[in-house]
N, C-alpha and C positions, 0 to 999 in steps of 0.2 A: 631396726625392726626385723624380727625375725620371719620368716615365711613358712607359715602352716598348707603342708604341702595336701596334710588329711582333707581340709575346708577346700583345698584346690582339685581332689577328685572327689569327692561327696559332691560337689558343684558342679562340676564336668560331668560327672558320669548321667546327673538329673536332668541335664541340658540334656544330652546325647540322649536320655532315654525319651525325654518329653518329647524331640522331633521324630525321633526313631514311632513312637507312639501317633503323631499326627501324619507322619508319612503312611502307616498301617492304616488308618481308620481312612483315609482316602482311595484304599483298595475295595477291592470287589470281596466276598464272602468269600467264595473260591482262595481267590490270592493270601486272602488273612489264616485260612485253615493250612495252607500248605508251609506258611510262614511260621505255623504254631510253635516249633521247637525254638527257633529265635524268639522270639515272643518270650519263650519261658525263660531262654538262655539269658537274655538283658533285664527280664524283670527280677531274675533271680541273682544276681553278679550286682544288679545297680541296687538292692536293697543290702546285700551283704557289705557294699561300704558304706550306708549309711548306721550298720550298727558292731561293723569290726572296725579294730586297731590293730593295725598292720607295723612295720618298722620305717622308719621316715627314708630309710632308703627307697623301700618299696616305693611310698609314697611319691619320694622325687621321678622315680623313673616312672611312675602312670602320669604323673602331672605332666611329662611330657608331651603326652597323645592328646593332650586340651581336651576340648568337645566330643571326641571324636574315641574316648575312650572305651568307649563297650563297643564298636564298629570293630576296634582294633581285635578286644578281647574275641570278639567272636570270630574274626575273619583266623584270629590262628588256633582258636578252639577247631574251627571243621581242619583246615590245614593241619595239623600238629597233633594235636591233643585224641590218645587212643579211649582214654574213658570217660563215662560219666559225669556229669557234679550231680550227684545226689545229697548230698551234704555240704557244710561250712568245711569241713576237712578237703575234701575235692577241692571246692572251691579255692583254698589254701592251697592247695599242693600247686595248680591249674594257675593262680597269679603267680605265685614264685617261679614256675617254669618259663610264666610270662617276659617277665623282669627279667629273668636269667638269660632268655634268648634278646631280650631290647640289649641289655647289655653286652653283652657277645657279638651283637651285631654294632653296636658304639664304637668299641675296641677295635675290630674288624676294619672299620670305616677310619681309624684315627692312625691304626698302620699303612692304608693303601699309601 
């Protein structure tokens, strides 16, 4: 049986977004406004795979991060990432750079 790796982050990323969303609504007013940009950053990234297709490569190397996959996107969007996602094309460019650093960092870890 083959492993639909797309079904394994469209599922991850909805996990991850749902607690990320019940972790919010447990803050104060305050905490949730200051939070807004993450707020936009995961609801906008967690809906873009439920309606892009991406390359199953891509897809293997997010199915790695499980659950925890918009945590991950977004902890190296502030680290990393100098622009925007205004768009599906950002958002493209912004996973592939993703993927390319998971990767890079694999290789790295397989020569130590």
């Amino acid at each position: 049986m083959k492993t639909n790796y797309r079904n394994i982050v469209v599922r991850n990323a909805a996990a991850n977004f749902a607690a990320f969303q019940t972790a919010e609504l447990k803050k104060t007013k305050i905490q949730i406004f200051d939070d807004a940009y993450q707020i936009h950053f995961m609801d906008n990234v967690q809906a873009y795979f439920d309606y892009t297709e991406l390359d199953k490569e891509t897809y293997k190397t997010l199915a790695r991060d499980g659950d925890k996959i918009l945590d991950n996107l977004y902890r190296h969007y502030m680290r990393e990432w100098e622009q925007t996602l205004a768009n599906d094309d950002d958002i493209a460019d912004f996973v592939r750079d993703y993927c390319n650093t998971r990767k890079a960092e694999k290789k790295r870890g397989a020569e130590m």
